[in-house]
C-alpha positions, 0 to 999 in steps of 0.5 A: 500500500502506498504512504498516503501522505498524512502528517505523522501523529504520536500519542499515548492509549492510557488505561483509566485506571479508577484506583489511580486516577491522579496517575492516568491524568499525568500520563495525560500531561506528560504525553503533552508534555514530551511533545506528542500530539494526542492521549487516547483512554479505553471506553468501558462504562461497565467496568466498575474498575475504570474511570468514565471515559467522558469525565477524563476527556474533559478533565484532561483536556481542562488539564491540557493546553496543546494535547489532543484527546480521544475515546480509543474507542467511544462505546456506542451501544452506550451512547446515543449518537444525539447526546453525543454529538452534543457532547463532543462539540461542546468537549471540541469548543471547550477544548478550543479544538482539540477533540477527536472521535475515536468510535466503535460498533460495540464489544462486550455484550454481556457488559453492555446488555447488563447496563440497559444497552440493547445486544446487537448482532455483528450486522446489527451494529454496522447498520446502528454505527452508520445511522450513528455517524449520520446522525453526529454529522447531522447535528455538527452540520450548520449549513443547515438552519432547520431541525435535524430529522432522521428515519432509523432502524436503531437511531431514528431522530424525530426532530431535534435542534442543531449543534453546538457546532464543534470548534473543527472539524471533528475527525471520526476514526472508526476501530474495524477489523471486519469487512463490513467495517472496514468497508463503512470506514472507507465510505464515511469515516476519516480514520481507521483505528487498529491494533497492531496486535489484532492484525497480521500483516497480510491482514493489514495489507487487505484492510487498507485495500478494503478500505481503498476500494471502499471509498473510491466506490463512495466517490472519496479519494482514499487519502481522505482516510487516516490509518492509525495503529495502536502498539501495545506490545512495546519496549524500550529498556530491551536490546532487540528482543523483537518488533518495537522491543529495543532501543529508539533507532530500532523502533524507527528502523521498524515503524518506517516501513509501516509508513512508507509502504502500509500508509499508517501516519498515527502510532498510539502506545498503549503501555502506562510506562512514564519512560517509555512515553518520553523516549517516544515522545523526545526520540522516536517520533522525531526522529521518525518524522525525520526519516520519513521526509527523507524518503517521502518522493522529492522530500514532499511535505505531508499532503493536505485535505484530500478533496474529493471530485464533487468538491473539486468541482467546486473549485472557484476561477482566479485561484491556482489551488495547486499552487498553495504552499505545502506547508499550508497545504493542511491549513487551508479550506476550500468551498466544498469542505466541511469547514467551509461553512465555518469560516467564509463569513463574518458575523456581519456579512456573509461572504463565498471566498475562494480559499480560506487559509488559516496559519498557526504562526507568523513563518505561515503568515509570510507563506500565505501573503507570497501566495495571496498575492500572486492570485487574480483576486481579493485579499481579506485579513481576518482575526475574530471575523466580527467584521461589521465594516464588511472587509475580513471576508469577501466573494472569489477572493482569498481570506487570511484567517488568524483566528487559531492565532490566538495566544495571550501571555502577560511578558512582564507583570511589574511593567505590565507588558503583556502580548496577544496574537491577532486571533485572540478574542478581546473576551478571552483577553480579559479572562487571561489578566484577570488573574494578574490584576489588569485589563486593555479596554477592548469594545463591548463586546467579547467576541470580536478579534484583538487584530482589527480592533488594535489596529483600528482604535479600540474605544472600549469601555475603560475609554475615557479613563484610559484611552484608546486601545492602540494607545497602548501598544508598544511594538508589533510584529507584522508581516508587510507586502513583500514577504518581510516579518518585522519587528516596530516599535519607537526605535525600528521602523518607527514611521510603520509602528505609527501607522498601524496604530490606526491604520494596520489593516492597509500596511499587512498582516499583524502577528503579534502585539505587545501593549501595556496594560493596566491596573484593574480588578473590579469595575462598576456597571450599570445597565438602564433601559429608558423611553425614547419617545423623546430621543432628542431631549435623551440625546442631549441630556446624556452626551451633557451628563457624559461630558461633565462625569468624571474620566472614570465613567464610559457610557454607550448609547443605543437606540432602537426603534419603535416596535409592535406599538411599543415606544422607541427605546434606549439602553444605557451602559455604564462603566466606572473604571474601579471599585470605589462603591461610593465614587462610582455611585456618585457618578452614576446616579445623576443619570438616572435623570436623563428620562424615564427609567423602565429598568436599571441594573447595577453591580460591581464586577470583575471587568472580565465579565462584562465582555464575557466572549458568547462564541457566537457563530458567524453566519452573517446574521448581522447588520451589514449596512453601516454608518460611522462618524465623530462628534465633538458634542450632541448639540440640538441639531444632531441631536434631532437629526438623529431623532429622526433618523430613529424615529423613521423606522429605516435605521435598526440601531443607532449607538453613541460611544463615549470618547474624550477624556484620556483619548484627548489627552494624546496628540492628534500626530502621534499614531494615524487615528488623527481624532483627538478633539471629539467626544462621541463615536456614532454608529447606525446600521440597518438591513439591506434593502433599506441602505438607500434610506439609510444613506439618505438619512445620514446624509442630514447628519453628515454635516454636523460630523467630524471624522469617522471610526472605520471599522464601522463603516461600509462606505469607502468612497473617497470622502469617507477615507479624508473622514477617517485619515484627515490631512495631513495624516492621509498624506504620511499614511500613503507615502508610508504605504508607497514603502511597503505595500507599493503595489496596494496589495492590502486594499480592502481596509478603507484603500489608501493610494500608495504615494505616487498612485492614480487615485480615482474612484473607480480605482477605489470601487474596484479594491473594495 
């Protein structure tokens, strides 16, 4: 058989040991620990001896940072295929991806019958495990609103809701040794998991051919099938007493082959030896990997998702697929994957990429900007795909996605330096300081990705005490046009470190961010929901109360309008920006007076909790048509201006965000957000059959604006990239941009002309 050309995997098969259970979890962590990928635990609820498969699972990966877990394999007569699709998405979300499912048909009959579970024949449970996976399948499936409804002989499902929806793509390895199984596993699943002691090697050589024929019937390329193998016989502290018995060079002298000419790319050791998992862990597996890209064809990467015809087919034109980079070959989704759903839209907008690459480092990043760039189409950044402006994904384009890009490490606690990678949500940011004491005013909303909004601005809710995000950060690592990973900061490429804090989208990918956080624990918080009917008086009443409360108050504003004979209707945030009781009550209370109140929360908080990320799904389900803009004060005229904007029945919500205070306190020309004079943000944004009005609309209020913040916006003609990049700082900004990006290949993030550049509008249209 041939080496299928899968990435290796190495990892452990550990006994649940009930007697010992403290010992079975630190095998767990030093199988983590000693560089392997994944922990496997046998599954026999009725054994009274062994620990419950599914309550180690979680705790281990709870234990765990890196380590991929698995059942080795799952009982399924003894869990229903519906609990456990739920199950195992929300372990997989938990876990942030790390969970595989490891099944099997069922065994031990007696054991099983004895808890409740219905004795099925061999036939029998081939028949139950594939209605099993379809039903699995089903409820992971999100490119499907409706219910989930299945007839069954063993599994039928009447009607049930979908997901959760697993953080990846959950691999099903099936453990098979029978035609029939083997012949379903090449049919539908993505892994064989065997034990090399079951299996003669004749025998394997016919299963995998099983297998192959199998899937090549199914219309299925047989690499979409992983071949693991469990080792059980095994040993490391012998001289050559026979197979994978004696030093490390042996093991790999007799596991290459099983690579190379059987196709296996996963080795699971089954014994609770603490030795042997580091010699398997710091020796063997290196040093396998490293024979095998000696002798793969050409010293060829692994392969890889193995497409089959149908989704090939749905290759898009513009795009050179073959010529992706190997090392972002298993990086990548195209349209007729399972993750594509996942990731081409935003939360705000959908979008239909062409290709969807996902880098887990910076060295990727380089690869996957020389690659973008070659292709006839548009380039999209994303981080945490919020994407309200409607940039960080895009149609028969190339979306950059750094979502798994998302570490978060305090550097330094006495000067507070902290770094965060562009894929990590400003929630889980929150959560990771917390322990230390600090926080980054980061938005309002927890789920949206740390790179588009430091690199935008940030007005958050600490805003006014502490500033705008980008005020914080103190150097970066991006990676430019060219191909170039640079480090800036004040001292290196100091004209580039000033236009990322503003601008970073237009100049190329961040990787990294380092900032200086500050001091906060508790914060108080108050909610109020008050009648606009009068929504002019309210306007005012609120931007005069912001203006006058002191520089620890952050207050948001949003309108909505009048529904189902129900009144126009506003909610009020409030943040004080520390644990003073008795200050942040005297701050807060003369807003009580700015109408009438129906209903009004407060409480002190850790600060972490009130941008708590809800792991929404991204299906486009937002608001994609939006308006933003800056104004020094809310005098009566905007005032009205948005009253009626309101009031007309055409605008889904307006939100006013408090600014000034610290953000004021910095000078227009230190980074490119140029606006340090105003005192709110406004936003309004509705469906899009009424973007007309709403631009009609907008147009009244345009002249009592002063600026713009672009991650709100879905307009970038040319009068709105001077809103949000006035003079002179357009003017730096696209002579910095003829440095680095030349050729304007990052021109979907408000277009800045590179220096030297036609600048016209139909120019413009086209980037976007």
């Amino acid at each position: 058989m041939p080496d299928y050309g899968h990435e290796l995997l190495f990892g452990t098969f550990l006994t649940p040991s009930a007697d010992d259970p403290d010992r079975v979890v630190t095998l767990a962590e030093l199988t983590e620990t000693v560089g392997l990928d994944l922990a496997t635990f046998q599954d026999h609820p009725y054994n009274a001896e062994f620990l419950d498969t599914w309550t180690l699972l979680s705790w281990v990966a709870a234990r765990t940072e890196r380590l991929r877990v698995s059942a080795n394999v799952l009982n399924l007569p003894l869990r229903p295929p519906a609990v456990l699709a739920r199950a195992a998405a929300s372990l997989d979300r938990l876990s942030h991806g790390r969970f595989e499912l490891g099944l099997g048909a069922g065994a031990f009959w007696d054991g099983v019958e004895g808890m409740g579970g219905r004795r099925l024949t061999a036939g029998q449970g081939v028949t139950a495990l594939r209605e099993a996976i379809d039903v699995l399948r089903g409820v992971w499936d999100d490119a499907d609103s409706g219910p989930l409804r299945r007839e069954g002989k063993y599994y039928p499902i009447p009607g049930m809701q979908r997901g959760p929806v697993p953080a990846h793509a959950i691999d099903i390895w099936l453990g098979a040794y029978q035609p029939r199984m083997l012949a379903l596993t090449g049919q539908t699943a993505n892994g064989w998991l065997p034990t090399l002691e079951y299996l003669r090697s004749p025998d394997r050589f016919t299963a995998n051919r099983l297998i192959d024929e199998a899937a090549v019937e199914a219309g299925r390329d047989p690499r979409q099938i992983r071949r693991l193998l469990n080792l059980f016989t095994v040993d490391v502290s012998s001289r050559n007493r026979g197979f994978l018995q004696g030093p490390a060079e042996q093991w790999v002298d007799q596991l290459l082959p099983l690579v190379l000419e059987e196709g296996f790319s996963a080795f699971l050791i089954g014994r609770d030896d603490p030795r042997l998992i580091q010699t398997f862990g710091q020796e063997i597996a290196p040093a396998l990997r490293e024979a095998v890209a000696r002798e793969r064809p050409g010293n060829a990467a692994p392969t890889g998702p193995v497409r089959s015809a149908v989704t090939l087919a749905k290759r898009q034109p513009g795009i050179d697929y073959d010529a992706l980079p190997a090392s972002l070959a298993t990086r990548s989704v195209e349209p007729g994957d399972p993750e594509y759903e996942r990731v081409r839209h935003s939360y705000s907008w959908q979008g239909s990429p062409a290709l969807v690459i996902r880098p887990q480092g910076a060295a990727e990043v380089v690869d996957a900007v020389a690659y973008a760039r070659t292709q006839s189409a548009p380039i999209s950044v994303r981080s945490g795909g919020h994407g309200i402006s409607g940039r960080s994904t895009n149609d028969g384009g190339v979306v950059i996605d750094l979502s798994t890009m998302n570490k978060v490490e305090v550097l330094d606690r006495a000067t507070r330096r902290i770094r965060l990678e562009p894929g990590a949500r400003w929630g889980h940011v929150a959560r990771a300081l917390a322990p230390y004491g600090l926080a980054m005013s980061s938005g309002d909303y927890g789920d949206v990705g740390v790179g588009g909004l430091a690199t935008t601005a940030g007005i958050g809710y600490l805003v006014r005490r502490y500033g705008l995000t980008i005020d914080h950060i103190v150097a970066a690592e991006i990676v430019t046009a060219d191909g170039s990973l640079l480090r800036v900061d004040e001292h290196h490429h100091p004209d580039l470190f000033w236009a990322i804090r503003g601008a970073g989208g237009n100049f190329g990918v961040v990787t990294a961010l380092e900032l200086e956080a500050y001091e906060v624990d508790n914060v108080a918080y108050a909610q109020l929901v008050v009648d606009a009917t009068d929504t002019a008086g309210l306007l005012r009443r609120w931007g005069q109360l912001v203006e006058d409360a002191p520089r620890e108050i952050t207050s948001f504003l949003s309108l909505f309008p009048a529904r189902r004979g129900n009144s126009a209707a506003a909610q009020v945030t409030l943040v004080y920006a520390g644990d003073d009781v008795e200050a942040a009550q005297a701050a807060l209370s003369p807003f009580l007076e700015i109408g009438p109140i129906l209903d009004q929360q407060a409480q002190l908080v850790p600060y972490p909790a009130i941008v708590a990320p809800p792991g929404n799904q991204h299906r486009g389900q937002g608001l994609s048509d939006s308006h933003s803009g800056l104004l020094h004060h809310i005098t009566p005229q905007a005032a009205d201006v948005m009253a009626a904007m309101i009031h007309s029945g055409d605008v889904m919500i307006m939100q006013l965000r408090s600014v000034g205070g610290a953000v004021n306190d910095i000078a227009r020309e230190a980074t490119a957000y140029a606006h340090r004079d105003q005192n709110f943000s406004v936003l309004a944004a509705t469906v899009a059959d009424r973007r007309s009005q709403l631009d009609k609309l907008w147009a009244d209020l345009y002249e009592h604006l002063d600026g713009m913040y672009l991650s709100f916006e879905s307009d970038t003609s040319p009068e709105r990239l001077l809103d949000a990049f006035p003079e002179p700082t357009l003017s730096r900004l696209r002579a910095i941009k003829a440095t680095y990006d030349p050729d304007n290949i990052f021109n979907r993030n408000f277009p800045i002309p590179p220096a030297g550049a036609r600048w016209t509008e139909e120019e413009i249209d086209d980037a976007d």
